[in-house]
C-alpha positions in Angstrom: 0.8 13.6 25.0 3.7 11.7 22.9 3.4 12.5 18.7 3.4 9.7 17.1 6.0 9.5 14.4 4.5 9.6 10.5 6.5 6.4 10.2 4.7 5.0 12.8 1.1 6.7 11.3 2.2 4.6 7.8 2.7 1.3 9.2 -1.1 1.5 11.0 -2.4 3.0 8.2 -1.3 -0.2 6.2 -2.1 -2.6 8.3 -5.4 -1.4 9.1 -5.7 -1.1 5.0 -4.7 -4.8 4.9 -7.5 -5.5 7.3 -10.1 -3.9 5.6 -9.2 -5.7 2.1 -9.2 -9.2 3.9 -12.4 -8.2 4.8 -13.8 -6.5 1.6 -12.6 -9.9 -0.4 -14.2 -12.0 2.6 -17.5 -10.1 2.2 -17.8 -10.5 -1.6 -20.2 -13.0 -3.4 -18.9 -13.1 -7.1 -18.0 -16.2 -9.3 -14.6 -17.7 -9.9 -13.7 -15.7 -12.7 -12.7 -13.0 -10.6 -10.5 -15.3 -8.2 -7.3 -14.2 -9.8 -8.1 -10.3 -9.8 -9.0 -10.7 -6.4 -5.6 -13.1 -5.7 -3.5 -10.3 -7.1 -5.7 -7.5 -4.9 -5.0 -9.6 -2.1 -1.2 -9.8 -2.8 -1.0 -6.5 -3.6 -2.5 -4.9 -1.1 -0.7 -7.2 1.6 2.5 -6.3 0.3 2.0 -2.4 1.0 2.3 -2.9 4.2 4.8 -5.9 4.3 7.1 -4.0 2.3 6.7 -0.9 4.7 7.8 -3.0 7.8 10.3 -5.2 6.3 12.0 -1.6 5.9 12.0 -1.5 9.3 14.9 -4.3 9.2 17.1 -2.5 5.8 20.5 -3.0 6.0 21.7 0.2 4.9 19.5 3.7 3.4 19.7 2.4 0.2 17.7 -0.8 0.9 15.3 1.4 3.2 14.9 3.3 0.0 14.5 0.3 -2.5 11.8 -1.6 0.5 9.3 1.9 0.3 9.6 1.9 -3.6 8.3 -1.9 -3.6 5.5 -0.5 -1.4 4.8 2.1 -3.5 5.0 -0.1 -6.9 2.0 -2.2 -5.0 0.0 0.3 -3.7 -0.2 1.6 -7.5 -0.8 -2.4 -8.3 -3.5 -2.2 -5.4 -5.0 0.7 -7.2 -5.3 -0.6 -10.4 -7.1 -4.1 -9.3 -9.7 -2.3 -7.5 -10.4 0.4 -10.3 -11.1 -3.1 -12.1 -13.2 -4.8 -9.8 -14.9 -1.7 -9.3 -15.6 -1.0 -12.6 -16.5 -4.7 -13.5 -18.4 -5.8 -10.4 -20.3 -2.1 -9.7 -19.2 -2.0 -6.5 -18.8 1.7 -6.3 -19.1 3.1 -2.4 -17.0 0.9 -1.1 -14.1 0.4 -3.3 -14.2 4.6 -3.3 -13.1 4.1 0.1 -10.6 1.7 -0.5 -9.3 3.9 -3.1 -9.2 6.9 -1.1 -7.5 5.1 1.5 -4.3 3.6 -1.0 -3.9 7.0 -2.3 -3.4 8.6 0.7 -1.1 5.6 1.6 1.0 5.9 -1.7 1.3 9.7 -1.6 2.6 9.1 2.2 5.0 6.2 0.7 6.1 8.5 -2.7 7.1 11.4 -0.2 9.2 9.5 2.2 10.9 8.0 -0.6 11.5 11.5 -2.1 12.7 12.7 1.2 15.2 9.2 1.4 16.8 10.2 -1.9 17.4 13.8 -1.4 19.2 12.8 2.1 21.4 10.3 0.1 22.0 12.4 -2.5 23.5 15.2 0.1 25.3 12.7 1.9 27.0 11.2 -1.3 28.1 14.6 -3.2 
């Protein structure tokens, strides 16, 4: 059986996050003065992912690099809206979840990017 690569592990990972976001948002029942935290959730948590394949297409290491550190950037953004919604709304269990999810995500993200650095910075000295 083939291994599938940890590149390859991240993008499902963040697509299938994505997916379960549209459908947290879709689910909820909450007034309009949360429709910008949940705009910026949306965005957010979209762009993980976005930013993970558009990699994918990097002209050179560096812009690799600079796509994965946007990703991480808005997985920590991601965090932060649903630590917000969590805390105002009381949805707990599932935004626990979804938190546990992006953190795995990020600390996949932050140690690719570490990994991209340390490569550049051998092959530049």
């Amino acid at each position: 059986m083939e291994k599938i690569s940890d590149k390859t592990v991240l993008k499902i990972r963040c697509y299938k996050f994505s997916v379960q976001i549209v459908k947290f948002i879709g689910a909820l029942k909450i007034s309009n003065t949360y429709s910008p935290l949940i705009n910026q959730l949306l965005r957010s948590a979209t762009s993980v992912g976005a930013n993970v394949v558009e990699a994918k297409s990097a002209s050179s290491k560096r812009d690799f690099i600079k796509y994965y550190e946007i990703a991480l950037k808005s997985s920590n953004e991601t965090k932060y809206w649903l630590c917000l919604l969590r805390d105002g709304l009381n949805i707990e269990k599932k935004i626990k979840e979804l938190l546990t999810e992006i953190g795995e995500i990020s600390n996949m993200i932050a140690s690719s990017v570490i990994k991209l650095k340390e490569k550049e910075e051998k092959n530049h000295s």
